[in-house]
C-alpha positions in Angstrom: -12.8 16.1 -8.2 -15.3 15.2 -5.3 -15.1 13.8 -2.2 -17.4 11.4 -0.6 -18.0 9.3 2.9 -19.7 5.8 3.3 -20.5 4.3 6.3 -19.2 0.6 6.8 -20.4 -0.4 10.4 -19.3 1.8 13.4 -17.0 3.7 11.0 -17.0 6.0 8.4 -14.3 5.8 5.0 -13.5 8.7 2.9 -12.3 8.8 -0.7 -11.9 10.9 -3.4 -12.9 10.4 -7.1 -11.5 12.2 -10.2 -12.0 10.7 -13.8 -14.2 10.3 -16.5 -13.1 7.1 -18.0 -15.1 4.1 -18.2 -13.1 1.5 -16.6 -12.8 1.9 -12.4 -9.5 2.4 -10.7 -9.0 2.5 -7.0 -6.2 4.1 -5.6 -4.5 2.8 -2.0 -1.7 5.1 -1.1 1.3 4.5 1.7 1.8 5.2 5.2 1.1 9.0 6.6 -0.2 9.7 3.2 -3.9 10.2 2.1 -6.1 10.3 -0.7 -5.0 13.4 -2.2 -1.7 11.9 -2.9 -3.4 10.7 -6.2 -4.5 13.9 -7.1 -2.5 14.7 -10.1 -2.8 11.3 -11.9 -6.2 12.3 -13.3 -4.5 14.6 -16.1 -2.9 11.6 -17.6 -5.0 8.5 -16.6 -9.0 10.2 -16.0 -9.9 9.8 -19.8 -9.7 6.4 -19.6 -10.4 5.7 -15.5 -13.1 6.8 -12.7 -10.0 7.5 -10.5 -11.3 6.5 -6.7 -8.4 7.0 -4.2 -9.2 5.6 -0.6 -8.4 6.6 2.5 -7.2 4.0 4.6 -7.8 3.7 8.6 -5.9 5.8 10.8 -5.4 8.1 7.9 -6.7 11.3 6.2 -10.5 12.0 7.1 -11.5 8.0 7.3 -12.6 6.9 10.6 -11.6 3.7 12.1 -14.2 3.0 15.2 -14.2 -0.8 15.6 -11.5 -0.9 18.3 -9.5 -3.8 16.7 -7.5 -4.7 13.5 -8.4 -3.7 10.1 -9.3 -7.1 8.5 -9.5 -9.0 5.1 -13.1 -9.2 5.5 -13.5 -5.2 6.1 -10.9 -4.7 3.3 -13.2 -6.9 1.2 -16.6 -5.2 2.2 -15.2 -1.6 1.8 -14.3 -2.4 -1.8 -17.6 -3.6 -2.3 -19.0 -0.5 -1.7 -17.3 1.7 -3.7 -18.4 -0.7 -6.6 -21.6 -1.0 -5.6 -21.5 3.0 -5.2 -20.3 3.4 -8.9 -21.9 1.1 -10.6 -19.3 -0.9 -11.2 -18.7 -4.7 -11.6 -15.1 -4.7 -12.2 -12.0 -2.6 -11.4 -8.3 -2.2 -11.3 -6.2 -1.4 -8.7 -3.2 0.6 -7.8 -1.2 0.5 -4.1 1.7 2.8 -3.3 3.9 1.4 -0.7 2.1 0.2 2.0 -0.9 0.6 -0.4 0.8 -2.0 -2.1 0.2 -4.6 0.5 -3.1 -4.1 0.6 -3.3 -4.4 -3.1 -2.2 -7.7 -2.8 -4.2 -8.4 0.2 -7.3 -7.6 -2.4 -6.1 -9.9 -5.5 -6.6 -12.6 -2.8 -10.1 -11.6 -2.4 -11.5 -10.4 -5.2 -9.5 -11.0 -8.5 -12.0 -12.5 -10.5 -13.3 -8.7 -10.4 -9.7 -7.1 -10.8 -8.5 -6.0 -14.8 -5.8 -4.1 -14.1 -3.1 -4.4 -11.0 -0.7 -1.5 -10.5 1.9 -1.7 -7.7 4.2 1.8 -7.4 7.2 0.5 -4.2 4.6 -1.8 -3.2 5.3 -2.8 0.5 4.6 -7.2 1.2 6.4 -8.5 -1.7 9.4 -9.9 1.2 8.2 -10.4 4.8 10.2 -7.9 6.8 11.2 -9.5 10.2 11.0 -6.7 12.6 7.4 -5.9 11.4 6.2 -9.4 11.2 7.6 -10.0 15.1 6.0 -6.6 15.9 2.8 -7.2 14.6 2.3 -11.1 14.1 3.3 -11.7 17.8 1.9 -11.0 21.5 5.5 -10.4 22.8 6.7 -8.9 19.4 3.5 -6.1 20.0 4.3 -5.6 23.9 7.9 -4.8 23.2 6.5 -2.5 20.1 4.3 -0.3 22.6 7.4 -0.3 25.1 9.8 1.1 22.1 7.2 3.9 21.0 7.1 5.3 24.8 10.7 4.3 25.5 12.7 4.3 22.5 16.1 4.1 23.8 16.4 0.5 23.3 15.1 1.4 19.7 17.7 3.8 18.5 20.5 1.1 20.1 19.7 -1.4 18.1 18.8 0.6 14.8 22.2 2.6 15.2 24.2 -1.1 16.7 21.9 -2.7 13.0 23.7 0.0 10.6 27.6 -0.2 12.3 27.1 -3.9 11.3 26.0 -3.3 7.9 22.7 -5.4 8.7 20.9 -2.4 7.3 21.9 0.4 5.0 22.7 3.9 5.1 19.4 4.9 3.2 16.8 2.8 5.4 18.9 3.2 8.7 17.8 7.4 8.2 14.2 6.5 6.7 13.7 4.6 10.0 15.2 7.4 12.4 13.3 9.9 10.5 10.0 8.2 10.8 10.5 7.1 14.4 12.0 10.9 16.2 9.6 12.4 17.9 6.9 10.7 19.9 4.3 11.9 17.4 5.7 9.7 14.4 6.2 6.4 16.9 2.6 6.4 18.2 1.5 6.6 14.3 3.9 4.1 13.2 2.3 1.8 16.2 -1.1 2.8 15.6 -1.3 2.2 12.4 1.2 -0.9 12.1 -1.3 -2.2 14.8 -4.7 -1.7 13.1 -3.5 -2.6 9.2 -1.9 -6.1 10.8 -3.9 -8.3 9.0 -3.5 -7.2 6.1 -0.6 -10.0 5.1 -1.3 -11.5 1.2 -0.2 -14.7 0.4 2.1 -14.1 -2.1 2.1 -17.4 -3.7 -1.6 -17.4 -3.8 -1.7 -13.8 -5.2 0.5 -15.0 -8.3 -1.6 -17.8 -8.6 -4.7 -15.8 -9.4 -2.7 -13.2 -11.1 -2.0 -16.2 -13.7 -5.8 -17.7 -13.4 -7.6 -14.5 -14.1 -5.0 -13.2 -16.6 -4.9 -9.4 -14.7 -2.7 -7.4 -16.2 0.1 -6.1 -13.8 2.4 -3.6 -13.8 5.0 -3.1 -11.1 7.0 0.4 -11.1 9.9 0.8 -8.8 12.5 3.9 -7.9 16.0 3.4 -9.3 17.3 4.9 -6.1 14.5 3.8 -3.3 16.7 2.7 -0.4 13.0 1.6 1.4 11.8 -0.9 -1.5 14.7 -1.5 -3.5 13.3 -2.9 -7.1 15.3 -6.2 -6.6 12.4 -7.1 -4.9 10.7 -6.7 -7.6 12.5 -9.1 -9.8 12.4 -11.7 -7.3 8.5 -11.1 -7.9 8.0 -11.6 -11.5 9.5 -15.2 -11.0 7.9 -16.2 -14.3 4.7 -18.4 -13.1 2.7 -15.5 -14.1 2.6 -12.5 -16.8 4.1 -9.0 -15.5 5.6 -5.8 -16.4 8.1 -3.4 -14.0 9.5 -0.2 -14.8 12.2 0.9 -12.7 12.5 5.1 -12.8 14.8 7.3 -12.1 13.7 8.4 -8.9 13.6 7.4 -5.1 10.2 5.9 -2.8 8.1 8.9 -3.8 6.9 7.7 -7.3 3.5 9.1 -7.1 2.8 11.6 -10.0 2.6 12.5 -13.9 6.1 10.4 -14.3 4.2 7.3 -13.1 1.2 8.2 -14.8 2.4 8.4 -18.3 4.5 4.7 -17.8 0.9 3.4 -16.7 -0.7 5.0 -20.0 2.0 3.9 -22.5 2.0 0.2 -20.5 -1.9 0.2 -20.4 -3.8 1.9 -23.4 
């Protein structure tokens, strides 16, 4: 295992590559997480892949210094580099959970280049309202900063939400527990904030899924309360070709489970 910075502009990214195979896979992982969260998939899956896992702005030892959003074309440019920095000229992809969105985010941009697509609880396949009015809108992103700072409001309507069933049990306590302590609502703004952009078009994304033939793979927890795997099956609506795996787990599906349904569904 080594880990590596590259500059790209005023900031700096980090990532950590494990792996001996011949095909390229880079690794996007979810929110508060970092690179390392891939670090066990190389028993299983580095014979056949140059595992690169990515860490994303605002998180583990990349830093984000451009004072604005994370864009498409940054997201685009970054991935270039590690390509260009491997030698690579294609590669496949894997996004955990919010990782997920961005995997999307790059079939859009780059899927003539993409082999393999692998999305573990992958966040963007339904728009979810409060984050899209958080983050898509002036007034949505005011009210945000106001919440982090002065969450009573917050908690009233997250607790008012789950006494009228608009949310469940399982999400209604991921949200509280994410959103507690000052701490964990300044990331959660922070880092909504800077990865706004990064919003695929689904449609588009299944369209060059189906153009480019890139094999995907969608794995999903039996019991994830967060991204439930009936989103997944609204996904796979047919128009293009696409495995899913649901396991016998909750969010966290990160590790030698997933690995070995990527090797038996790959190789």
């Amino acid at each position: 295992m080594s880990s590596f910075f590259f500059p790209y502009r005023k900031s700096l990214f980090h990532a950590i590559s494990d792996g001996t195979g011949e095909e390229l896979l880079i690794c996007l992982h979810g929110f508060g997480e970092n690179a390392s969260s891939f670090g066990r998939l190389h028993y299983t899956l580095g014979q056949h892949f140059t595992i690169v896992a990515l860490d994303l702005p605002l998180h583990g030892l990349t830093a984000w210094k451009e004072e604005r959003p994370f864009e498409m074309e940054d997201l685009q440019a970054v991935i270039l580099l590690i390509l260009e920095h491997y030698g690579f000229s294609t590669f496949s992809i894997m996004g955990y959970s919010m990782g997920g969105r961005v995997a999307l985010c790059i079939v859009q941009l780059l899927a003539e280049k993409i082999d393999r697509l692998y999305l573990l609880a992958p966040d963007g396949l339904k728009d979810n309202g409060w984050h899209m009015f958080a983050t898509q809108t002036r007034i949505g992103n005011k009210l945000f900063k106001y919440c982090t700072y002065h969450p009573q409001l917050f908690f009233g309507l997250l607790h008012t939400w789950r006494g009228l069933r608009f949310i469940s049990r399982g999400l209604h306590k991921f949200t509280f527990n994410s959103m507690n302590t000052l701490d964990k609502r300044e990331r959660v703004y922070f880092v909504w904030t800077c990865m706004s952009k990064m919003m695929p078009d689904r449609k588009l994304c299944k369209q060059l899924l189906k153009k480019y033939r890139i094999q995907t793979l969608l794995l999903f927890g039996k019991y994830d309360r967060v991204i439930p795997p009936v989103l997944g099956v609204r996904f796979m609506d047919g128009t293009f070709s696409c495995e899913m795996v649901v396991m016998e787990k909750g969010h966290h599906l990160i590790g030698e489970d997933a690995a070995e349904v990527i090797k038996d569904h790959s190789f």
